[in-house]
C-alpha positions as CSV (number, residue, x, y, z in Angstrom):
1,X,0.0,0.0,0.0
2,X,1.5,3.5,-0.9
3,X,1.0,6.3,1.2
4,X,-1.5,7.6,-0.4
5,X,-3.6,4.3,-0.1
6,X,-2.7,4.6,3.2
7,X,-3.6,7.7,4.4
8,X,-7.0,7.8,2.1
9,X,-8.2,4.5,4.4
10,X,-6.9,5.4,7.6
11,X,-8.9,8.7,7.1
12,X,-12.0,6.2,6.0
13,X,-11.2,4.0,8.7
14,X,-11.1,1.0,5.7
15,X,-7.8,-1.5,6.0
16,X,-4.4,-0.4,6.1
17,X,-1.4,-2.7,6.0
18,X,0.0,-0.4,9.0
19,X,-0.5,2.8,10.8
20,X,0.9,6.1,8.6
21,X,3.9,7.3,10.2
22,X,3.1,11.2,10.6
23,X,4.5,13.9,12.3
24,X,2.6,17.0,12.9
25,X,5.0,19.7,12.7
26,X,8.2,20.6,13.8
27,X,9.2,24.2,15.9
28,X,11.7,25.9,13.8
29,X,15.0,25.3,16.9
30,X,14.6,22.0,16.9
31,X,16.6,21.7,13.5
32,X,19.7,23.7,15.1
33,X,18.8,22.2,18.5
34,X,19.2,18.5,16.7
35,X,22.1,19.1,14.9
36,X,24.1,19.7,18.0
37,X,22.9,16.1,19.4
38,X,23.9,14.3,16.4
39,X,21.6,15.2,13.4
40,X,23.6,15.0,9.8
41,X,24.3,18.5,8.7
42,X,23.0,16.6,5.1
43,X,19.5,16.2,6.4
44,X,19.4,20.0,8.1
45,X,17.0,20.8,5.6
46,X,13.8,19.4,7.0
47,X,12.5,18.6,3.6
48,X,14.9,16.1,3.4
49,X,13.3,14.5,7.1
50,X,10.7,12.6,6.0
51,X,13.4,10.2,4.3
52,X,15.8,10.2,7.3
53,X,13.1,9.5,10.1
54,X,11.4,7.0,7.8
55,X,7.7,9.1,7.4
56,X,5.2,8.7,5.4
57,X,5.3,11.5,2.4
58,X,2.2,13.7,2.0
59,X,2.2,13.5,6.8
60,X,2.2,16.7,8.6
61,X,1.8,20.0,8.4
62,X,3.1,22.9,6.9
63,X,6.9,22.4,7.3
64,X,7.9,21.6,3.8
65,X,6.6,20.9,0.6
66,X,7.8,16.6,0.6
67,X,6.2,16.7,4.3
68,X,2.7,18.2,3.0
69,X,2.0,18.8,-0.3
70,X,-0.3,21.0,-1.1
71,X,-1.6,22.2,-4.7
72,X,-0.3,25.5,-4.5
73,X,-3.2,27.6,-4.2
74,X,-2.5,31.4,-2.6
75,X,-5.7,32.0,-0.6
76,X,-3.5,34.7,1.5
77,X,-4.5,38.3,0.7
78,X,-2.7,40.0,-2.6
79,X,-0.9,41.9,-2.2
80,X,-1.0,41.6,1.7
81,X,-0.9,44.8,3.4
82,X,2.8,45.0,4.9
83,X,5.5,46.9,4.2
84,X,5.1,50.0,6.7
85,X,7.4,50.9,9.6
86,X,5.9,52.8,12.2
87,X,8.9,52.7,14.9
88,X,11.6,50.7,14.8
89,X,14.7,51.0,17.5
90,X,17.4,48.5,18.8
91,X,14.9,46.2,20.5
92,X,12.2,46.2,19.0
93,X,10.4,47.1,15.3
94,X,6.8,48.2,15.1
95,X,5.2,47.8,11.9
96,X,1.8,47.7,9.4
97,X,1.5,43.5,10.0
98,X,0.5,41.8,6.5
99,X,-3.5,41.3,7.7
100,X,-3.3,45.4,7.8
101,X,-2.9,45.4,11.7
102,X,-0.3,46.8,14.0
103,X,2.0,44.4,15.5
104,X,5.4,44.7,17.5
105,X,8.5,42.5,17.6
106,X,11.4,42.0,20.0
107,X,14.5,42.3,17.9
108,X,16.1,40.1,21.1
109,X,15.3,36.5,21.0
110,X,12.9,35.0,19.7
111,X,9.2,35.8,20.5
112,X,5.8,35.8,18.9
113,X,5.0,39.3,17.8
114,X,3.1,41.8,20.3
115,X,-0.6,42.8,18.7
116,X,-1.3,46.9,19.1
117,X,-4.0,47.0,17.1
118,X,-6.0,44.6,14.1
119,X,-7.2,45.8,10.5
120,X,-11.2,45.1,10.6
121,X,-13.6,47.1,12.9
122,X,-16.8,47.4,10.6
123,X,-17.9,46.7,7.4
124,X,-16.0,50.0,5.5
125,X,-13.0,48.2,6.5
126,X,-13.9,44.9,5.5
127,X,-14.3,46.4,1.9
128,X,-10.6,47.1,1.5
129,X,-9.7,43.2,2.0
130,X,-12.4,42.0,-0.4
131,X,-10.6,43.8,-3.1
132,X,-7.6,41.8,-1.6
133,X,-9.4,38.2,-2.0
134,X,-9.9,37.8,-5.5
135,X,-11.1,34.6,-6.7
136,X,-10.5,34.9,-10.4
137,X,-6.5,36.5,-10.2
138,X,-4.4,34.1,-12.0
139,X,-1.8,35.3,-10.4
140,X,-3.3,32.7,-7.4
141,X,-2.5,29.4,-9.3
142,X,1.2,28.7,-9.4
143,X,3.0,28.9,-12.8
144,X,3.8,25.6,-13.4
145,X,-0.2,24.8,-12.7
146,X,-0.1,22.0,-15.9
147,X,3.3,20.5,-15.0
148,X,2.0,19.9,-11.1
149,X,-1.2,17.9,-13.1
150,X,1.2,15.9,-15.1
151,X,2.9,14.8,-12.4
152,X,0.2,14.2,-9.7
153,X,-1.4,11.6,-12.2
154,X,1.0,9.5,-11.2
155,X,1.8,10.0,-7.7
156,X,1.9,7.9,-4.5
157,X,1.5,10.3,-1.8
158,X,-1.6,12.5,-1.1
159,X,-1.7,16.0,-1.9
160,X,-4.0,19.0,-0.2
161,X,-5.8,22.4,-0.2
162,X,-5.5,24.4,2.9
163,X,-7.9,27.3,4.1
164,X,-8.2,29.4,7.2
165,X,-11.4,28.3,9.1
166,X,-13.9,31.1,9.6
167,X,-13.2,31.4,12.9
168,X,-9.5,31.6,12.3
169,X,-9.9,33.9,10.1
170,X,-12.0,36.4,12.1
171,X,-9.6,36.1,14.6
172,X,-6.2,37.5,12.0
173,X,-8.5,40.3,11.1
174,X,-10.5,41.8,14.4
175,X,-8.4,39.6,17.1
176,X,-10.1,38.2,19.8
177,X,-11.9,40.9,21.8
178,X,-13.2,42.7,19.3
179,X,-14.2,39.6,17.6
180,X,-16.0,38.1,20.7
181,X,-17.8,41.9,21.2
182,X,-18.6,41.8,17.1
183,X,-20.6,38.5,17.9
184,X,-23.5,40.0,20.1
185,X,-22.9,43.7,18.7
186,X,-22.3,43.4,15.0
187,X,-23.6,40.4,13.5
188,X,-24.3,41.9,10.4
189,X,-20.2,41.8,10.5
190,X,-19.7,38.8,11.0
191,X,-22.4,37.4,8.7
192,X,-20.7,39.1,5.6
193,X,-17.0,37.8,6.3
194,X,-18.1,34.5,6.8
195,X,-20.2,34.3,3.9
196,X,-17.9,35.9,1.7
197,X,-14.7,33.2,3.0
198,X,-17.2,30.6,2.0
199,X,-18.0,32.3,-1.7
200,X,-14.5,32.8,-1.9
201,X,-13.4,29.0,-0.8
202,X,-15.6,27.8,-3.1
203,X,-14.6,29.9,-6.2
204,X,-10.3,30.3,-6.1
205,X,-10.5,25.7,-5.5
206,X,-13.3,25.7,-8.3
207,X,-10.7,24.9,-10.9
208,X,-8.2,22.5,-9.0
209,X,-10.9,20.4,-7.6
210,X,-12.0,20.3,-11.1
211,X,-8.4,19.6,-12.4
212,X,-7.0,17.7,-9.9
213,X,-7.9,14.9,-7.8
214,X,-7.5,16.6,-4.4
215,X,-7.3,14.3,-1.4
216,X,-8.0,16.5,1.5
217,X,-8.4,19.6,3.0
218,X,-7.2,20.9,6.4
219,X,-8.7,24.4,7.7
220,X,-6.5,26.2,10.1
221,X,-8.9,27.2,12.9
222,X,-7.1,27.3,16.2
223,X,-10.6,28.2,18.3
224,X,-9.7,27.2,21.5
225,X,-7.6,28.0,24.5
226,X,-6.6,25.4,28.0
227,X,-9.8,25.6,28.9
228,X,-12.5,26.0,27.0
229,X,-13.4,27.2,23.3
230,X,-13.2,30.9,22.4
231,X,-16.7,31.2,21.5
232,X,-19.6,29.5,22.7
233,X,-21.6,26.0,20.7
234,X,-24.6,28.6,20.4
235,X,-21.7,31.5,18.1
236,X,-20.2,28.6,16.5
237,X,-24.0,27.0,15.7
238,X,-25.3,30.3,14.5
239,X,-22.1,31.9,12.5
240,X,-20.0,28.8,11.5
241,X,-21.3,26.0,11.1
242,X,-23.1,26.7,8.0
243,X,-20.6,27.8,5.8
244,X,-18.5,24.5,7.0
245,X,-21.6,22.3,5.6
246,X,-21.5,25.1,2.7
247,X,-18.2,24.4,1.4
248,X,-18.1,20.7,2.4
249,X,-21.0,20.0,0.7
250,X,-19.6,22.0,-2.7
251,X,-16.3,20.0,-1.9
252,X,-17.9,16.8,-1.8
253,X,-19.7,17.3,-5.5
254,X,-15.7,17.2,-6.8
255,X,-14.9,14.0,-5.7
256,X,-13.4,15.5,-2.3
257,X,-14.5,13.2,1.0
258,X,-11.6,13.8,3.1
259,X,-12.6,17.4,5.5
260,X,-9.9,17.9,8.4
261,X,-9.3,20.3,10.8
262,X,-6.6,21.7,12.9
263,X,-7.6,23.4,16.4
264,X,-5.6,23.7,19.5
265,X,-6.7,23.9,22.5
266,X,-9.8,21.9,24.6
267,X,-12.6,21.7,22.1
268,X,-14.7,19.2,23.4
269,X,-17.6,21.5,22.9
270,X,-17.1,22.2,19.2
271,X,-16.5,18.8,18.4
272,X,-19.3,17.5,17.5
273,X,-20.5,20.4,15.6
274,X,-17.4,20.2,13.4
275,X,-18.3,16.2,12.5
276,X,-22.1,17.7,12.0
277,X,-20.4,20.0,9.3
278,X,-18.7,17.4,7.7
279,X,-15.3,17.8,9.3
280,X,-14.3,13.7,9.9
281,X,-10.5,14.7,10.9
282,X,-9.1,16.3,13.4
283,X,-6.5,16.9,15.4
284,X,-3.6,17.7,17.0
285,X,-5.4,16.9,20.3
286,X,-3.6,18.5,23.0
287,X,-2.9,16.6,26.5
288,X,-2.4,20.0,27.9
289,X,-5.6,21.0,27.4
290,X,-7.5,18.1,28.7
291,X,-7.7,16.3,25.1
292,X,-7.7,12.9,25.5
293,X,-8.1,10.8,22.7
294,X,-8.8,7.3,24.0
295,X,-12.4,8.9,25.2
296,X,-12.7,11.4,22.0
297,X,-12.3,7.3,19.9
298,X,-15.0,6.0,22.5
299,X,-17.4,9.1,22.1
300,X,-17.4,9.2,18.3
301,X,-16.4,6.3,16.8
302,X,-15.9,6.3,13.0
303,X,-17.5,9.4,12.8
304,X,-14.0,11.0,13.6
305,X,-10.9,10.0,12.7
306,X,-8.0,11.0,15.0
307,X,-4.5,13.3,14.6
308,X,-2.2,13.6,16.9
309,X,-2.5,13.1,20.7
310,X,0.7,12.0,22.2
311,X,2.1,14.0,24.9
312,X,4.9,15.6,23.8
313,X,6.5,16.6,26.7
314,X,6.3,13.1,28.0
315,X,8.3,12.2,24.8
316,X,10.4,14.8,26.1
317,X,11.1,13.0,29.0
318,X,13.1,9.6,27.9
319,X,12.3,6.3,27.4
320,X,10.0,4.8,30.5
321,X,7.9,8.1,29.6
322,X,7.7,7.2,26.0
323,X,6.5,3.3,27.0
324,X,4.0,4.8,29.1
325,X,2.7,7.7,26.8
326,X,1.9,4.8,24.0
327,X,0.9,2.2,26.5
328,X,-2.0,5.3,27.7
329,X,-3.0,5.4,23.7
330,X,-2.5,1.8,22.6
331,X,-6.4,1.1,22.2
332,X,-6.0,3.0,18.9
333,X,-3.1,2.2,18.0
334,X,-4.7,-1.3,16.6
335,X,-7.2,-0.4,13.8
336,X,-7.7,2.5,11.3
337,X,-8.9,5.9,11.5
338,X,-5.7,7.2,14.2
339,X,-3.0,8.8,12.9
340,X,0.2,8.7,16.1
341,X,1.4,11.9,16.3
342,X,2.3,14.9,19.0
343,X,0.0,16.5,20.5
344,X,1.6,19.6,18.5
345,X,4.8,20.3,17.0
346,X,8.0,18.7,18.4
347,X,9.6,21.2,21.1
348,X,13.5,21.8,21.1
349,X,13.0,20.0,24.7
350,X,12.9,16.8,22.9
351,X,16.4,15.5,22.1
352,X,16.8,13.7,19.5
353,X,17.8,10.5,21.0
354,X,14.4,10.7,22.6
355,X,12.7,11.4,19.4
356,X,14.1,8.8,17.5
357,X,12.9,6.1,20.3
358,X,9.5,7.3,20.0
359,X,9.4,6.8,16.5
360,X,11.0,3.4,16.6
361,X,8.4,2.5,19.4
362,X,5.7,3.7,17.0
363,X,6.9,1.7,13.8
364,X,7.3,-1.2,15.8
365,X,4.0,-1.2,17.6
366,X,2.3,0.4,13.6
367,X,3.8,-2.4,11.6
C-alpha cells in the first residue's frame, strides 16, 4: 500500500497494512537544536526528514513541501498589506502586520509578535480586504499549474488544499476581543465575512478540484484556548457551522470526501458540531488542554478520525515516559482511523535520542 492508499483508508477508517507514520510539525529550533545532538548536517534541511526518520510522504503540516504537499493555491491576501514601519529602535520594530494590523517585535530573541491593534472594525474596513481576495487572479494558481497535473497523475502520496477556518480567520483580522464583542454587537459583520470566505473558498479551488484529484483539506482554525473554546456552541451553531456544511457539501460534489481540521486547545464542545459539518479529521489533540483521545475514539467512533494526541512533553522525557505515553493510547493504535502523532509540533526539549525512540516505538507497535 503506498502512502496515499494509506492515508485515504486510515482517514476512511477501511484496511491499512500499518499505521501512517506522521508527524505533525516541527518548531523551527529544533533543527539547530538536533544538529548539535547528532543530526547529519545533510538532512538540516527538514525537507529532506521525511526520508531520514522514515515518514510517510504527504504527513504533517506545513513544514515543507515533501512533508505536506499542497496544490499551491494562494488563498492569502494579494498583495497583503505590509510593508510599513511605524517605529523601529534596537529592540524592538513596530510595523503595518500583512493582515493590515499593528504588530510589534522584540529584535532580542525569539518571541511571537506583540498585537497593538487589528485591520477590521466594521464593514467599510472589511471592503478594503475583499478587493484583496480575489477569486478569479491568476496570479493565485502557481505557474507551473499544468506540469504539477502531469505529475500528480502519477503520484503515490496524497496532496492538499488548505484554508483558514472562519473562525480563524475572524480572529487574524479583528483579534479576539473585538471579535467576541462583534458577535452580540455586529452580527451583520460577522455574517458578511463568513459568507464571503465561503463564496471565496468555493470559487479560487473551483478549478483545481476540477483539475486535480484533491485528497483532503485541512482548515487552520485554532478556536480554543486550555480551557474551553473561544466562542460559545450557540456563536459557533449560529455563525459557522453553515458555511463549513456550505463548502463541504460543494467540496464533496468534486470528488473531495476527506474534510480535516486543525484546532488547538480543549474543544470538546465544538467537536461535535465540526463532525455535524462534515469535518471527519481532526486533530492535533492537546494533553495540555485536557484532550484525550482514548475517550474522544470512545465518544465518536468512526464518525472521527483522529490526529495527533501524544504528549509531547512526555516524549520529552526519555524512554519509560515514552513506553507509558503509548501504552496510555495503545487502544488506537490497533485499527484505522488514528493517525500517532504529538500533540503539536515537536519542542526543542525533545532531544533527538528521545525522538528517534519514539518513533522506533511507533513503527514497531504500527507495523
Amino acid at each position: 500500500m503506498n502512502d496515499r492508499q494509506r492515508f485515504l483508508n486510515c482517514a476512511k477508517f477501511k484496511e491499512i497494512d500499518r499505521l501512517p507514520r506522521w508527524e505533525w510539525a516541527f518548531i523551527d529550533e529544533v533543527a539547530s537544536a538536533w544538529l548539535e545532538q547528532g543530526l547529519p548536517e545533510e538532512v538540516l534541511e527538514r525537507g529532506s526528514w521525511v526520508d531520514f526518520f522514515k515518514l510517510d510522504k504527504g504527513c504533517g503540516y506545513a513544514n515543507s513541501a515533501s512533508m505536506a504537499e499542497k496544490v499551491g493555491v494562494n488563498v492569502e491576501l494579494m498583495p497583503d498589506f505590509s510593508g510599513h514601519v511605524i517605529e523601529e529602535n534596537e529592540r524592538s520594530i513596530t510595523q503595518i502586520s500583512e493582515w493590515g494590523g499593528i504588530t510589534k517585535t522584540s529584535k532580542i530573541g525569539v518571541s511571537l509578535p506583540q498585537y497593538l491593534d487589528f485591520g477590521v472594525k466594521n464593514s467599510a474596513d472589511f471592503q478594503k480586504y475583499k478587493t484583496r481576495w480575489n477569486p478569479e487572479d491568476p496570479e493565485r494558481y502557481p505557474q507551473d499549474w499544468e506540469e504539477r497535473k502531469l505529475k500528480w497523475k502519477t503520484r503515490d502520496y496524497p496532496v492538499s488544499i488548505w484554508a483558514y477556518g472562519w473562525y480563524g480567520l475572524l480572529r487574524e483580522l479583528m483579534g479576539v476581543e473585538d471579535l467576541s464583542i462583534a458577535f452580540y454587537e455586529d452580527e451583520s459583520l460577522i455574517f458578511e465575512i463568513v459568507e464571503f470566505w465561503s463564496d471565496f473558498l468555493i470559487k479560487v479551488y473551483e478549478k483545481a478540484l476540477t483539475e486535480v484529484d484533491v485528497d483532503f483539506i485541512l482548515f487552520w482554525e485554532d478556536l480554543a484556548f486550555k480551557n474551553g473554546p473561544l466562542l460559545s456552541p450557540t456563536l459557533f451553531k449560529k455563525f459557522i457551522l453553515p458555511q463549513y456544511k456550505k463548502v463541504t457539501s460543494n467540496f464533496k460534489k468534486h470528488g473531495m470526501n476527506v474534510f480535516m481540521v486543525d484546532s488547538d486547545g480543549q474543544i470538546d464542545e465544538i467537536l461535535p458540531l465540526w463532525i455535524e459539518g462534515g469535518v471527519n479529521v481532526l486533530g492535533p489533540f492537546e494533553v495540555a488542554a485536557g484532550m484525550d483521545i482514548v475517550k474522544v475514539r470512545e465518544k465518536y467512533g468512526r464518525d472521527l478520525a483522529i490526529v495527533g494526541g501524544i504528549d509531547k512533553m512526555k516524549i520529552a522525557q526519555g524512554p519509560a515516559a515514552i513506553d507509558k505515553e503509548i501504552e496510555r493510547i495503545s487502544p488506537l493504535l490497533n485499527s484505522s482511523g488514528y493517525f500517532p502523532t504529538l500533540d503539536h509540533a515537536v519542542p526543542a526539549e525533545l532531544s533527538l535520542k528521545n525522538y528517534l525512540y519514539y518513533r522506533e516505538k511507533l513503527t514497531k507497535i504500527g507495523g
